[in-house]
N, C-alpha and C positions, 0 to 999 in steps of 0.2 A: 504494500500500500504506500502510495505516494502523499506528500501534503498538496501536492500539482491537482488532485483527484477534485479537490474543492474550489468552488467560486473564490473563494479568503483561506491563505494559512491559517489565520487566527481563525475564525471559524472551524478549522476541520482541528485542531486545536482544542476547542470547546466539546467537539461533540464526542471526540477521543477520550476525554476527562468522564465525559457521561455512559460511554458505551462499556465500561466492564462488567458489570452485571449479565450481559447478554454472548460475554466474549469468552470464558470458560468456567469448568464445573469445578478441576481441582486443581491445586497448581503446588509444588516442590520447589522451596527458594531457601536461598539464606540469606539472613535480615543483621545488618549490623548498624547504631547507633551512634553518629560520631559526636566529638563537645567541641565547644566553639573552640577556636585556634589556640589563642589566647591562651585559655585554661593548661596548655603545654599537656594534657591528658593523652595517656597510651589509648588507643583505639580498641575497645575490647573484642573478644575475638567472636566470631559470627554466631549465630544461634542457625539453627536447622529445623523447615520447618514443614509439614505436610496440612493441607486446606482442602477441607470439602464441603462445598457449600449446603447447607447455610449456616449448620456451624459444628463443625468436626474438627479439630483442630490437634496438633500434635508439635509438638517443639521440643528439640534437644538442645543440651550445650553442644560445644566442639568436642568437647570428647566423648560424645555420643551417651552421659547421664540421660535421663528424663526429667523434664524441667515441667512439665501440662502434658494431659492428656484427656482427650474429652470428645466421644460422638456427636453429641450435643441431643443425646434421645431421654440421657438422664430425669431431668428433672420432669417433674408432672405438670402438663399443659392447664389445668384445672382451672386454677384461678385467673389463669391469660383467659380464657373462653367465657367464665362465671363470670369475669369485671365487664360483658359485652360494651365493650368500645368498640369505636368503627375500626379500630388498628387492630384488634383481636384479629379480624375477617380479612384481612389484608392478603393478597395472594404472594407468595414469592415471585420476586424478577420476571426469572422464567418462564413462567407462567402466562407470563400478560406482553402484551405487544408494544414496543415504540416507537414513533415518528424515527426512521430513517433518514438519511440525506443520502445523494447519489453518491457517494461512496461507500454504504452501509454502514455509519457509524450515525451515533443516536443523536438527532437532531432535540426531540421534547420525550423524556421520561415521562413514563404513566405511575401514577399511585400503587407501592407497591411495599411488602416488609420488607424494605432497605434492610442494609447493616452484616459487618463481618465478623470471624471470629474476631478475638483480641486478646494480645496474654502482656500482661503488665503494663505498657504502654496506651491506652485509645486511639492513638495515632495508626495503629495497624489499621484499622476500619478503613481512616482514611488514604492513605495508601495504596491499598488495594481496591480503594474504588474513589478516587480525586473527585467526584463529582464538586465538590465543594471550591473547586478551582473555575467552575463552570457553571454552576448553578444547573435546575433541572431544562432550564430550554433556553431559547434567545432572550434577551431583553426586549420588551416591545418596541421601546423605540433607544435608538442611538443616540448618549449624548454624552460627553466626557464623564467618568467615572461612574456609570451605565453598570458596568461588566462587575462581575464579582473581584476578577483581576485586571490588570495591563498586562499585557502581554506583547515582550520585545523579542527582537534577535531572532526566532525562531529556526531553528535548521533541522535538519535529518541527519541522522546519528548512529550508532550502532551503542550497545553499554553489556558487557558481559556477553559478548558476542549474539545480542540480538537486535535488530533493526528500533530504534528510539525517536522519537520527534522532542527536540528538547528546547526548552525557551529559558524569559527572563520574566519573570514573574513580580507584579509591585501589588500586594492587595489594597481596594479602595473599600469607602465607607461601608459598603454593602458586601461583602468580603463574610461568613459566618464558618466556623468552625464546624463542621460532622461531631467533633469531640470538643463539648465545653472548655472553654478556657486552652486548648491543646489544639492550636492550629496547625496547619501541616506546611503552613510557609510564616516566615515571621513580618517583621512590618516593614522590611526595608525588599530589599532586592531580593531573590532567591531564584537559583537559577534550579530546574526541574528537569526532569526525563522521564516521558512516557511512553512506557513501550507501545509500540505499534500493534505488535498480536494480541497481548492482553488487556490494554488500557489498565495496568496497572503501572500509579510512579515509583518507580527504579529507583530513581533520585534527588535527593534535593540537597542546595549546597547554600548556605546564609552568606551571602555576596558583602554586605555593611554589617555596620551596628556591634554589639559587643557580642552578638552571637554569631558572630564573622567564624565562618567554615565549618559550623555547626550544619548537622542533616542526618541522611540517611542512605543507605547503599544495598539494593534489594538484589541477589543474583537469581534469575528464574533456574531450576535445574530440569522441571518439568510440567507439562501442563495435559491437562485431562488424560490423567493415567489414571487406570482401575484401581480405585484404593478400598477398598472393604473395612466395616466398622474394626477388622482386628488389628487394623493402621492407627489405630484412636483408641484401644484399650491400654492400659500399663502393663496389666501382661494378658499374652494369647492365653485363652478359653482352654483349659485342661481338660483335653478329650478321654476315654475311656477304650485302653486298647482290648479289642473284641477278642482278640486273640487267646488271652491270657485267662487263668483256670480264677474264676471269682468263690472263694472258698465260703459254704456260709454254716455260719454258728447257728450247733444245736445245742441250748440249753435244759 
């Protein structure tokens, strides 16, 4: 996919930000957090992590501990359903259709149960699905600081050897975090990378400000592979080998 594909870079830009929900089901990356420059801080070393939507989630250290694990089937739906709010009835992504643009990347999101896994951080949500760099559709009308961001420099890129469309990001007044207080770019400059296959951000690097070089470094390893709930337990299901003489006590 080209940014050429689109009437406006910036446009196909936007609708790239919106279209991850609809661009795949599980994805294998590793996520590492950097501190602003400044802080002179060692880079810690990657986490590892496996996603399946909507919320399965599994994450290791680097040397392969277990840090979370979770189907996401656990908990009891009860009181989500009891509480009937219009959000309870909400359909997943998936599910539901959205405004296209001739490039196939999502022009207008439809009402739907947003939202990702997340393990320590709330920023993963956003990451894995930037919409918040984009908002759900265009602005109705164009007028300086209109946009959720500004968005400069725009080029095509590759990052972790996958195809990237990456910019220069400034948020304006109308700018709102996915994750309260926990934006996924800060107030000055942030330069960004969004992969092309995924529409998830790869990157983001704090350009100004005291949190200069501050961000985040996503490597994709794999995307819609078959991962089965025993990818999401702590340990595999202790089976029962047939084979073997089960003795039973006669009292």
């Amino acid at each position: 996919m080209s940014a050429q594909h689109s009437s406006s870079s910036e446009e196909t830009f936007r609708s790239l930000c919106r279209s991850s929900p609809w661009r795949w089901e599980t994805l294998r990356f590793t996520i590492t957090w950097r501190a602003p420059s400044e802080q002179g801080l060692d880079t810690p070393a990657p986490l590892k992590a496996w996603l399946r939507r909507p919320a399965a989630l599994r994450v290791e250290a680097a040397d392969g501990s277990l840090l979370h694990s979770t189907t996401g089937n656990e908990t009891s739906r009860d009181a989500l359903y009891v509480s009937a709010t219009r959000k309870s009835w909400l359909l997943a992504p998936r599910l539901v259709t959205p405004v296209y643009d001739d490039a196939g990347l999502v022009r207008r999101r439809p009402e739907a149960a947003y939202g990702e896994a997340v393990f320590a951080d709330p920023r993963w949500s956003s990451m894995l699905d930037p919409v918040e760099l984009a908002g759900n559709a265009p602005v109705a009308m164009a007028f300086p600081g209109a946009e959720r961001v500004e968005v400069e420099d725009l080029a095509e890129g590759s990052f972790a050897g996958r195809p990237v469309l990456t910019a220069t990001v400034r948020p304006n007044a109308s700018y709102v975090s996915a994750a309260p207080g926990r934006p996924l770019v800060g107030p000055g400059a942030t330069r960004v990378a969004i992969d092309l296959g995924t529409a998830v951000c790869v990157s983001t690097t704090a350009l100004d400000g005291p949190a200069r070089g501050a961000g985040h470094d996503l490597q994709i390893l794999g995307v819609d592979e078959y991962l089965t709930d025993d990818y999401f337990r702590a340990a595999p299901p202790e089976l029962s080998d047939v084979s073997r003489h089960v003795p039973w006590v006669v009292g």
